[in-house]
MARKEVO-401358 format. One line per 4 residues: number of its first residue (from 1); their letters; for each residue x, y, z negated of C-alpha. Coordinates in steps of 0.1 Angstrom, whole numbers. Layout:
MARKEVO-401358
NUM> a> X Y Z  ...;
end
This chain:
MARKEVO-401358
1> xxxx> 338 1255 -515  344 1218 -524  325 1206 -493  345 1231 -469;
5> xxxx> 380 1217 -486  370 1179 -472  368 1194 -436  398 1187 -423;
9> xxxx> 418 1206 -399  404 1203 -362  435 1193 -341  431 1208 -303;
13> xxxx> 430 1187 -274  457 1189 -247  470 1174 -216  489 1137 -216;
17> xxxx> 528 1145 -210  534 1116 -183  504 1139 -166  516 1175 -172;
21> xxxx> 551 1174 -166  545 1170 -131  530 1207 -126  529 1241 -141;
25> xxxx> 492 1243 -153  480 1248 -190  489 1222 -214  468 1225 -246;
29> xxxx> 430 1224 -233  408 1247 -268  386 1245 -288  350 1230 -279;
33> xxxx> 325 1256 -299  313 1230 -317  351 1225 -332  356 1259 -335;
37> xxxx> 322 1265 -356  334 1230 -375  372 1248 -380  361 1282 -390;
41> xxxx> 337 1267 -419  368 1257 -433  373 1297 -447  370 1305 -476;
45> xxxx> 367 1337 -472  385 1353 -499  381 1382 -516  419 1395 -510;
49> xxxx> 425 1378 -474  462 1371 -475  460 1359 -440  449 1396 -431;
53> xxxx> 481 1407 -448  501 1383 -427  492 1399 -398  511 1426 -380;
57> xxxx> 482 1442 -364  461 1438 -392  430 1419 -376  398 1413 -402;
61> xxxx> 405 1375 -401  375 1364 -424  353 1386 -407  357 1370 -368;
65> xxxx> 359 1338 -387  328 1339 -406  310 1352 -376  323 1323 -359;
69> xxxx> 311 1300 -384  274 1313 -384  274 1310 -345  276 1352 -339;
73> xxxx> 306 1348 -309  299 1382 -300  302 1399 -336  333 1380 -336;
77> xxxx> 345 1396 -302  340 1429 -314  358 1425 -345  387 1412 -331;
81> xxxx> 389 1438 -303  389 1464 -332  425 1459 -336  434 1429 -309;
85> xxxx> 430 1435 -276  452 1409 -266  438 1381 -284  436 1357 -256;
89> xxxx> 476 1357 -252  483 1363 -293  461 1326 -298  486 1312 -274;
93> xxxx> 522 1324 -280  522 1339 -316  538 1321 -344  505 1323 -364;
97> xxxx> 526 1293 -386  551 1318 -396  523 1350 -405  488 1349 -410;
101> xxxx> 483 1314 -415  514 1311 -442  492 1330 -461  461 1314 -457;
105> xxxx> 453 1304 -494  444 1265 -481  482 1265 -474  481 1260 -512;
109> xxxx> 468 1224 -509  462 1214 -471  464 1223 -436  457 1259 -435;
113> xxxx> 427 1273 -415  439 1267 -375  439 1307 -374  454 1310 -337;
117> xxxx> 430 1280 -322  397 1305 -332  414 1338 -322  422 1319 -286;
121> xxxx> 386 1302 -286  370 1335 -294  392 1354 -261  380 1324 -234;
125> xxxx> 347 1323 -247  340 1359 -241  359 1361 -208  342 1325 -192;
129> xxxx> 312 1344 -203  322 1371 -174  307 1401 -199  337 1415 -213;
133> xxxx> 324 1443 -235  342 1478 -235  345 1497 -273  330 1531 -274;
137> xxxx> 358 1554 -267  367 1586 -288  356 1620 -267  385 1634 -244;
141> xxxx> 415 1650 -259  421 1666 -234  457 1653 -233  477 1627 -216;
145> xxxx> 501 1602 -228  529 1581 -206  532 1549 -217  567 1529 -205;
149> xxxx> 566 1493 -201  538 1467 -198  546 1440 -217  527 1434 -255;
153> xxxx> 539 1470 -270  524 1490 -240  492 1472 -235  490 1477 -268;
157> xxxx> 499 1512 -276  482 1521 -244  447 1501 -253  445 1519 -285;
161> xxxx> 449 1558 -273  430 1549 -245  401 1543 -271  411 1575 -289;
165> xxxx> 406 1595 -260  434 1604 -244  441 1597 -212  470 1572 -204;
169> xxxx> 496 1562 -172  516 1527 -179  547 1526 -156  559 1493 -146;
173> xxxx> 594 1485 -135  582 1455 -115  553 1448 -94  531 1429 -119;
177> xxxx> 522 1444 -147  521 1419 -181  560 1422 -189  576 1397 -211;
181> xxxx> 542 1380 -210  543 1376 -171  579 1370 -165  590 1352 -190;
185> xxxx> 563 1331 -205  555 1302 -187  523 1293 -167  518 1262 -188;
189> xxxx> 521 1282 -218  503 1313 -208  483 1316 -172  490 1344 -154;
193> xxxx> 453 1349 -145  445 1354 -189  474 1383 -188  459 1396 -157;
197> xxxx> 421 1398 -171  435 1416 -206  454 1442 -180  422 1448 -161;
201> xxxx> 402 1454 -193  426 1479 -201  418 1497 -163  384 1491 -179;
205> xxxx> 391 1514 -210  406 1540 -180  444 1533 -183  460 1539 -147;
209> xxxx> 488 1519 -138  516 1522 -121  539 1490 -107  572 1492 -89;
213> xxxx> 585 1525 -115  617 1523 -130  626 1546 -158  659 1564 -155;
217> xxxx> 659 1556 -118  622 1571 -102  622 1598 -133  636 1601 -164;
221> xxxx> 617 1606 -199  628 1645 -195  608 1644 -162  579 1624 -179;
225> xxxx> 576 1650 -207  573 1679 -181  536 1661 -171  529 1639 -203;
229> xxxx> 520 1657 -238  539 1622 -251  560 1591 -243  556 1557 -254;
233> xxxx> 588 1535 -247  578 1500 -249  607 1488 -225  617 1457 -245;
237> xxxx> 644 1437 -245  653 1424 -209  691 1423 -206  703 1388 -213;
241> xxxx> 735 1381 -234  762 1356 -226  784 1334 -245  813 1350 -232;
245> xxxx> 831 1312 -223  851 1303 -194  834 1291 -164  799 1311 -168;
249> xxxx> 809 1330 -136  803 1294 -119  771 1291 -99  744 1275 -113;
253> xxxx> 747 1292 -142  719 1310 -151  703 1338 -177  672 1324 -190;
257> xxxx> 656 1358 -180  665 1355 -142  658 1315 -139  618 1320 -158;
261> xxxx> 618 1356 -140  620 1334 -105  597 1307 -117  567 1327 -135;
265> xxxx> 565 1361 -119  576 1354 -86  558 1319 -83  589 1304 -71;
269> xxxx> 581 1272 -86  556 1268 -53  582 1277 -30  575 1270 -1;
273> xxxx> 542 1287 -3  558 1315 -17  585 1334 -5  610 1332 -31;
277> xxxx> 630 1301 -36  644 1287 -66  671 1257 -74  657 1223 -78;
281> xxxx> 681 1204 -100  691 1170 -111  705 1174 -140  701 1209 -163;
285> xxxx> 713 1219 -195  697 1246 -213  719 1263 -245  697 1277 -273;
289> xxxx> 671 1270 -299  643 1294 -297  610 1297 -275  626 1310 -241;
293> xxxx> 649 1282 -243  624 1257 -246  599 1276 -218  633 1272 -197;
297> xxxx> 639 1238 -205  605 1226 -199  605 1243 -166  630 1227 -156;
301> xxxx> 618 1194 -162  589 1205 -140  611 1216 -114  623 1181 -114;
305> xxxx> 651 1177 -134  666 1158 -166  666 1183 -190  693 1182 -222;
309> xxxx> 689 1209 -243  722 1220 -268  718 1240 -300  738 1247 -326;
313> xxxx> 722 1238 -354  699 1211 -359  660 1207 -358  651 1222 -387;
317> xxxx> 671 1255 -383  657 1260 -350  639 1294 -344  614 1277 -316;
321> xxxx> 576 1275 -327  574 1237 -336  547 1228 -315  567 1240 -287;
325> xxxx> 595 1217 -300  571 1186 -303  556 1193 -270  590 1196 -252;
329> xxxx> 602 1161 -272  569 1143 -262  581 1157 -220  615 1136 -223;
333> xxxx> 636 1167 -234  673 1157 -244  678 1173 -274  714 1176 -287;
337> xxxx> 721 1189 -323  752 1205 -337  770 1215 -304  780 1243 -287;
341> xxxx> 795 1254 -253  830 1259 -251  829 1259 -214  819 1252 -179;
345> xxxx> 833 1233 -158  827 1232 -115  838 1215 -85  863 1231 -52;
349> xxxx> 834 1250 -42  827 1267 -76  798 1248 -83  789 1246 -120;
353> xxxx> 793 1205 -125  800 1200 -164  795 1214 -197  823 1210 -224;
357> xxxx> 811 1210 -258  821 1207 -289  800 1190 -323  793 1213 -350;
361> xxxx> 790 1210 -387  764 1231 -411  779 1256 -438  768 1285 -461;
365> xxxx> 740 1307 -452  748 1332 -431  729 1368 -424  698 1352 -412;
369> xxxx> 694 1329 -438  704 1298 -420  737 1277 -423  765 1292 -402;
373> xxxx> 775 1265 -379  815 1252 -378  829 1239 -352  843 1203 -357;
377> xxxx> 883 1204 -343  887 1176 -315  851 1163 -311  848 1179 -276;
381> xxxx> 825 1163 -253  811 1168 -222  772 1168 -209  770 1169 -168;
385> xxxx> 747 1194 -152  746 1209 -120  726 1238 -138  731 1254 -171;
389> xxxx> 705 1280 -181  716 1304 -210  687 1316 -238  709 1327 -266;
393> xxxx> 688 1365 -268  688 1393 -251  688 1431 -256  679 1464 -246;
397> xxxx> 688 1477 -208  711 1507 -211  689 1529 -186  670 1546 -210;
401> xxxx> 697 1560 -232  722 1567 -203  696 1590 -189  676 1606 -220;
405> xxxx> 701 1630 -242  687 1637 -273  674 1600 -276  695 1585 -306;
409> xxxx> 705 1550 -304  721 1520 -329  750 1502 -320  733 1474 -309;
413> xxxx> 716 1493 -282  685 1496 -295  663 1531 -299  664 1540 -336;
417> xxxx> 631 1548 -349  606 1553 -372  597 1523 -389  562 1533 -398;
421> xxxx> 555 1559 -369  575 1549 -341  587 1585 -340  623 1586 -326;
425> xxxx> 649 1614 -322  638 1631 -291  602 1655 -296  575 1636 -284;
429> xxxx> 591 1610 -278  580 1578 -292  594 1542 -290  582 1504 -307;
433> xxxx> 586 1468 -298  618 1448 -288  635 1482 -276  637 1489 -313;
437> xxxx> 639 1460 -331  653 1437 -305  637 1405 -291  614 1393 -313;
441> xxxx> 581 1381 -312  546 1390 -295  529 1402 -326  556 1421 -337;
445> xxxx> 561 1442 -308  526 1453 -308  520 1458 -346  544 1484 -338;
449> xxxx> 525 1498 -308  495 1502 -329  511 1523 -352  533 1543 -328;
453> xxxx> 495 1550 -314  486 1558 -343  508 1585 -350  507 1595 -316;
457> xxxx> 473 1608 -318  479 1625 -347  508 1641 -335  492 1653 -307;
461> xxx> 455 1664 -328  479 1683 -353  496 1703 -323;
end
């Protein structure tokens, strides 16, 4: 144990900034496998895994990690597809800093083991291999389950009654299939092609999929129910919120979700060569502190622009993974701290030109734990930008409820359901991910897919 405590954590290689800024491809590079074996001798494989805990889809941590460590890469493939089929885009964009490895017991005394670098390492290995192995699957139920939504809840939920045995139809509102992960995750931060091979290993596993399907428009979850024994409603959290400020009517103003929507599903970022065009501009300002403001600010600066980005809090408070936060400071990102839009301000022909701010101040805690920001009377200021791109959240689309009665739904929107089942209101009707709890992360969404699966096929064996 005293030997694997010296080891320190193995940092992971990634692409110069003065080189990457200037396209779209991936920016942090992996894990050699003789730095993953190196890294995952630093377990210490404990008796009681917190790190297991810390994980919303409970994957055996110590077990892929050992196997790693004794050279086994395909024991550790199978472990980790016992709970994680998506493990290639979870070691990428999951906050493994905030779950699993916060509980890692190094954490205690040193860098805790780099949890999300192996779970990453493990996915590429396996699929530069070109042998992606398929799990046994359960014998046919006999019954058929719809699935709504692609993105991390209904790959998910649909990988894991696939495997039980039941036989399972995604239908996608647009014509990719990958969701969130395709449309509003960059291609430096996760390649289209890794979302695209974790799709066709679910065709693999016999889930059919449907593109181009819009619930509440080409059927309605009353129609679904009429073919399907059950429904999954994995529709996440796509409708973009405003601030609500004069001036955010101008154009060049846009939601986060349309601006990355244009850039990463439609590949409008290599417009020309592809059909759909997107602005190129000088000078952009991008309001917000999480992840989708920083994946919209660093596109952006790939796009060509001088990016400042405005939140209201400072650095610390900021919701963003940091190495997100360190990437897009080492890329020339503006930051600016302790501001907030009061409005924006355009030219004769309604051109967005300005952006009037004003400074903020930190006070008590508010519901999320953080210090409520105050605004600062008569420390306005203006930043100019000929594009302002708005990631403040989003939330639920109304289609669903307008067009399912029975379906009961919180004020905010959202589907209320069962916390531990995914069961909602409406008989057979099942719901988990960011269409419940609002936006929130990767991991999240499908911890609650697995167990909405879960109960699923119970449901269904008990009827």
């Amino acid at each position: 144990m005293s030997k694997r405590k010296k080891i320190p954590r193995q940092p992971m290689s990634g692409r110069p900034a003065a080189e990457r800024i200037k396209d779209f491809d991936e920016v942090p590079l992996g894990y050699s496998a003789e730095t993953a074996r190196l890294e995952a001798s630093r377990c210490l494989v404990c008796k009681e895994p917190k790190c297991r805990q810390g994980c919303p889809v409970d994957i055996d941590i110590p077990g892929f990690i050992k196997e790693i460590s004794e050279g086994n890469l395909q024991a550790a493939v199978r472990i980790m597809k016992e709970a994680n089929s998506l493990a290639a885009i979870c070691g990428r964009v999951c906050p493994q800093e905030d779950q699993c490895e916060a509980a890692c017991i190094l954490q205690k005394s040193q860098d805790p083991v780099a949890i999300g670098y192996l779970e990453r390492f493990i996915a590429d290995w396996e699929r530069e291999k070109g042998n992606i192995s398929i799990p046994d699957k359960a014998p046919s139920q006999g019954k058929k389950v719809a699935v709504v939504g692609s993105g991390p809840a209904g790959l998910t939920c649909a990988g894991d009654l696939a495997k039980a045995g039941y036989e399972v139809t995604i239908f996608e509102a647009l014509h990719e299939p990958g969701g969130v992960l395709v449309y509003g995750i960059p291609e430096f931060r996760l390649p289209k092609a890794i979302v695209a091979s974790e799709v066709d290993y679910l065709r693999k596993l016999g889930v059919v999929i449907r593109t181009n399907w819009i619930i509440g428009k080409t059927a309605t979850v009353d129609e679904l129910l009429e073919e399907f024994d059950a429904v999954f409603l994995g529709t996440g959290a796509g409708l973009p919120h405003f601030l609500g400020i004069p001036g955010e009517n101008l154009a060049g103003v846009y939601s986060a979700n349309e601006y990355l929507t244009r850039s990463n599903l439609m590949k409008a970022y290599l417009f020309p060569g592809y059909d759909t065009p997107i602005v190129r501009s000088k000078r952009a300002a991008v309001i917000g502190g999480g992840n989708v403001a920083m994946d919209a600010a660093r596109t952006a600066l790939r796009l060509g622009a001088k990016v400042s980005l405005v939140y209201r809090r400072s650095r610390k408070e900021m919701p963003a993974r940091l190495e997100e936060i360190s990437r897009g400071e080492e890329e020339g990102i503006e930051f600016t701290f302790l501001a907030a839009p009061v409005e924006m301000r355009g030219d004769e022909k309604g051109q967005v030109r300005a952006m009037r701010c004003i400074r903020m101040k930190l006070g008590e805690p508010d519901e999320s734990g953080r210090r409520r920001p105050i605004p600062t009377p008569g420390s306005e200021f203006e930043i100019e930008a000929d594009t302002v791109i708005v990631a403040i959240g989003s939330g639920p689309h109304p289609l669903v409820p307008q067009t399912t009665p029975g379906l009961k739904i919180s004020e905010e929107g959202t589907i209320v359901a069962d916390e531990r089942t995914g069961a909602t209101s409406k008989e057979r009707v099942f719901a988990g991910g960011d269409i419940v709890t609002g936006a929130a992360t990767v991991i999240e969404a499908m911890g609650a897919a697995r167990r909405a699966a879960r109960a699923i096929d119970e449901y269904l064996r008990e009827k």
